[in-house]
Steps between C-alpha positions, in 0.01 A plus 500: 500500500245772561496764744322401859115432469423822729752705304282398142196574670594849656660638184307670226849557328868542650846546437634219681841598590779362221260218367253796309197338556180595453240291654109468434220426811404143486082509441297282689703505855277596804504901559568516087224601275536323129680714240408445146873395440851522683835543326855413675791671301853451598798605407769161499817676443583834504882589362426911523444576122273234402276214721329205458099483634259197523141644480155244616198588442233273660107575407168466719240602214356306272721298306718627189618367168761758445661793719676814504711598837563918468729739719670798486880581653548828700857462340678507136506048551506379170382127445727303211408163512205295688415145502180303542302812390504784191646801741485839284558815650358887323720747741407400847216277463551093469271272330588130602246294323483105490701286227274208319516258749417676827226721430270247706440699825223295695364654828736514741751375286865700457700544204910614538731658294835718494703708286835699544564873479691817564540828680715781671437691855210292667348178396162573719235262480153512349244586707181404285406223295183388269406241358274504179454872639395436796676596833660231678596509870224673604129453632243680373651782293727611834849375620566269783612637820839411431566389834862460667794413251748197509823658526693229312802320565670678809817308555750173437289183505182706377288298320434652143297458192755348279832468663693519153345835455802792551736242584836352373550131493710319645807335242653199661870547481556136426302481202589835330859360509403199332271702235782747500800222418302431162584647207245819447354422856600824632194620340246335696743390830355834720120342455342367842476154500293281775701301795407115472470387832480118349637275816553569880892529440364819279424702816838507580704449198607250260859391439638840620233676335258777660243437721181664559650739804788575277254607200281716719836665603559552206157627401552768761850626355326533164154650607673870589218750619226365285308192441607124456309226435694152558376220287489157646361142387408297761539167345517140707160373565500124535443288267619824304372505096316167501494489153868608366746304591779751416408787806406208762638601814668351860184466651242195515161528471415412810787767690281781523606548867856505370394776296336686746771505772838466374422732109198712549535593895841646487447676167210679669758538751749708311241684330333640800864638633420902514827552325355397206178729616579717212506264199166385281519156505333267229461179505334282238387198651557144400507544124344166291338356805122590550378499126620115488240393772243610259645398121719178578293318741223245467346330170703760273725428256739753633511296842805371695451292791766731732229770444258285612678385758562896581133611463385186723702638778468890502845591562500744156217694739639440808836620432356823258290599772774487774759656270230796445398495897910551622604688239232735470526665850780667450357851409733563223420134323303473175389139390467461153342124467606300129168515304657299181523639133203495295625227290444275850150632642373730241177198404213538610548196685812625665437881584206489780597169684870639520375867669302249745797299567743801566235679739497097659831540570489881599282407798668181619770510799390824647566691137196738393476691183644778647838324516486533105590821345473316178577245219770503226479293231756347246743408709806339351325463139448657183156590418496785276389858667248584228412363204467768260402363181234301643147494775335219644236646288597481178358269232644377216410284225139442686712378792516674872912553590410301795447163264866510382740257610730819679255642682292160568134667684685688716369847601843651468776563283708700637658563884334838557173441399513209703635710837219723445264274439631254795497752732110617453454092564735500822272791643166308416687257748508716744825667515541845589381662191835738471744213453754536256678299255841472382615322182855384432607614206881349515476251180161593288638758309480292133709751308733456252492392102182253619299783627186512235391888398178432469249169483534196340284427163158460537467162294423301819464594884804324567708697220404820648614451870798300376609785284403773744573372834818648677565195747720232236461224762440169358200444738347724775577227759908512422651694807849394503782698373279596170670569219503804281318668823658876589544716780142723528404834646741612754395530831237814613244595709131516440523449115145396449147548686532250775816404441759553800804462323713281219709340686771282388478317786683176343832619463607474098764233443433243790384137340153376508675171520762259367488369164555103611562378846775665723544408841498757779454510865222781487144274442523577067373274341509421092135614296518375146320859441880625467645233251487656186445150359176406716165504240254606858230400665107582612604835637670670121248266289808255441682736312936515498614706836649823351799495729862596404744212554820480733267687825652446880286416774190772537631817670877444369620753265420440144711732279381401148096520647654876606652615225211359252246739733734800430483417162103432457458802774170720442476772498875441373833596732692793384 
């Protein structure tokens, strides 16, 4: 989230405490004369030889078709990589100047980008900016009164920028022994996983297992002197995944007072305990749930009549917003909402009405946008990170990418593009416009022998993405226990402009669901989405399921789905 309004409007530029942040004055306030542009630069992740920065530049002149951000470090930084604009760098002068598809800079409008670098001794901050050579942050050729500084984060339950920012992660014990129990899991079992809080009996433990208390306990043995975030998926709304059978959960759709009192109430509970004062706590908030109001409802193909039934009733809203409302006042709380995967909401029909929705649902039961830190998206599926070898803007054969049958008119084709893009949209919607997203990156690595090196042939649109495209699912609608899918990029901190974190927030090796029917006394239900055998239905254009055979109930361990993401992993395990 960004700093305090007053803070943003006071500071010219700062060093805010361990975040390094330097913040712009917001034009057009009362008391604050226009400046011909502003730029926010701020350094994610800072490791003492080498950092991470996010750098926006927003403009007030007239508008642009291209741009070129320049600054110059005080110190010996060197810049090696940058994404979402060409960053060069001649001594201490950098040149960060728009890629091909955002040099559109209308009036007003703000364009982001970041890049990675080095240094020794002191990683101070720049101090002036211009854009297209002009001076930005200041009126009329002289600086701002700079105003009183925000001191940044000052102590435990501090609210900060990006809470994964220069902090460890928490690595549930009971998963690492499971990862670690598999042949070549030692490799990945110290990775931070998310806690599934999936049923009430969750909170305090199931079948001898550890309960939320006992993992915060935990949290705080691991966290030391620094910084830990703890991960948690907050994960029982009735009428829970109206339209997948496999993840349903113990709750009707009509017991959202059930799920206010006896599974959100005391998990606000135990997270407000100022024992835990000390921990960063994330939560991702009822993953699957809002986006099927707006994509499996009504006259559409894709519609089942529990979604219906659950969009009728407004208990998705009612039970987001309360979740957001407790949860969010403990001080130390970040609430990440589920946002999808771009394979779910990246068409045109799907992308604006699902920001609406979520900021529906952000201001219902006493929740306001300020309860939401942000939104991660690709949760518990496999979308690919980036598409390399392809853009939504390619042509081939006389034929836009976006008319083959992969990539189907949708906007997107790839997660990040999509969290970039979806986050610009979730702003319009008016969310605080320093959210952040996190993507899970637990099983959309694609590696292996099937990984392409380059695109497909060019004899038809279709041959091209086929050939190219790093995701091997069957269909863009198959979610359960894919096969062929791989472990992706391991978990880190502000790898990409607006990006948060990748997470891998769905812990590798747990079941989407079982394979054929198994009975079970915790709400699972069969989906024919994880029979190998099933040939689909409106939502994966009636193509086969993807799914490995023999799985156990979703959330169960799944050693073959484990090893087989070892195996596919990308970038690859040692």
């Amino acid at each position: 989230m960004s700093r305090s309004r007053t803070a943003i409007l006071a500071a010219l530029a700062l060093v805010a405490g361990a975040s390094g942040t330097a913040l712009a004055v917001v034009p057009g306030d009362a008391g604050i004369t226009a400046v011909p542009c502003t730029v926010d630069y701020k350094v994610q992740n800072d490791w003492g030889s080498g950092f991470t920065a996010s750098v926006t530049v927003t403009n007030n002149s007239a508008a642009k078709s291209s741009w070129a951000v320049k600054w110059s470090y005080a110190g010996n930084q060197k810049i090696t990589n940058g994404w979402n604009a060409k960053v060069t760098q001649s001594g201490t002068a950098v040149t960060a100047a728009n890629e091909s598809y955002n040099g559109t800079l209308a009036t007003g409008g703000s364009a982001s980008f970041g890049f990675q670098g080095t240094y020794s001794g002191s990683n101070a901050l720049p101090t002036t900016f211009t854009l297209d050579g002009v001076t930005c942050n200041v009126d009329g050729g002289g600086p701002t009164d700079p105003g009183p500084t925000d001191p940044g984060p000052t102590g435990p339950g501090t609210k900060v920028d990006n809470p994964y920012a220069g902090a460890k992660v928490y690595v549930n014990p009971e998963w690492s022994a499971k990862a670690a129990a598999e042949p070549g899991g030692s490799r990945v079992s110290n990775q931070p996983t998310g806690v599934w809080l999936d049923r009430i009996a969750a909170i305090n433990g199931v079948n001898g297992g550890m309960g939320l208390r006992a993992h915060l306990d935990a949290a705080l043995a691991q966290k030391g002197s620094g910084e830990l975030v703890v991960q948690l998926v907050i994960y029982n709304l009735p009428g829970r995944d109206c339209a997948a059978l496999a993840s349903n959960g113990e709750l009707g759709p009509t017991e959202i007072d059930k799920y206010k009192t006896q599974y959100i109430d005391p998990i606000a509970a135990i997270l407000a305990d100022t024992k835990y004062a000390g921990l960063r706590i994330v939560n991702t908030i009822e993953i699957d749930s809002l986006p099927n109001l707006v994509t499996n409802t009504g006259s559409r193909a894709t519609a089942t009549p529990q979604c219906d039934v659950m969009k009728a009733n407004g208990n998705y809203q009612k039970g987001v917003g309360y979740a957001l409302n407790k949860l969010g006042d403990a001080p130390n709380v970040y609430n990440y909402i589920d946002a999808g995967h771009h394979g779910w909401i990246g068409w045109d029909d799907n992308f604006a009405p699902s920001a609406a929705l979520f900021k529906e649902a952000a201001t219902t039961e006493g929740a306001t946008v300020n309860d939401v830190h942000g939104f991660i998206t690709n949760t518990a599926n496999y979308s690919a990170l980036k598409e390399n070898n392809f853009t939504i803007s390619d042509s081939v054969a006389g034929k836009s990418v976006r008319e083959s049958k992969w990539v189907d008119w949708n906007r997107y084709v790839d997660e990040l593009s999509f969290a970039q893009g979806f986050r610009n949209q979730l702003v319009t919607a008016g969310f605080n416009s320093g959210i952040g997203m996190l993507i899970d990156t637990s099983r959309n690595g694609w590696g292996g022998t099937a990984r392409p090196a380059g695109p497909g042939a060019t004899t038809s649109v279709d041959t091209y993405i086929d050939g190219g495209r790093y995701d091997r699912r069957i269909h863009i609608g198959n979610w359960c226990n894919q096969a062929g899918a791989g472990l992706g990029e391991r978990p880190q901190a502000a790898p990409a402009a607006g990006i948060d974190a990748y997470v891998w927030m769905k812990p590798p090796g747990e079941s989407d669901g079982s394979s054929s029917a198994i009975a079970n006394d915790e709400g699972k239900g069969f989906d024919r989405m994880c029979d190998p055998t099933y040939t689909g239905n409106a939502r994966n254009g009636n193509n086969l399921s993807g799914a490995l055979p023999n799985a156990p109930v979703s959330g169960h361990w799944f050693s073959a789905q484990f090893q087989q993401l070892m195996q596919n992993a990308y970038p690859p395990l040692p």
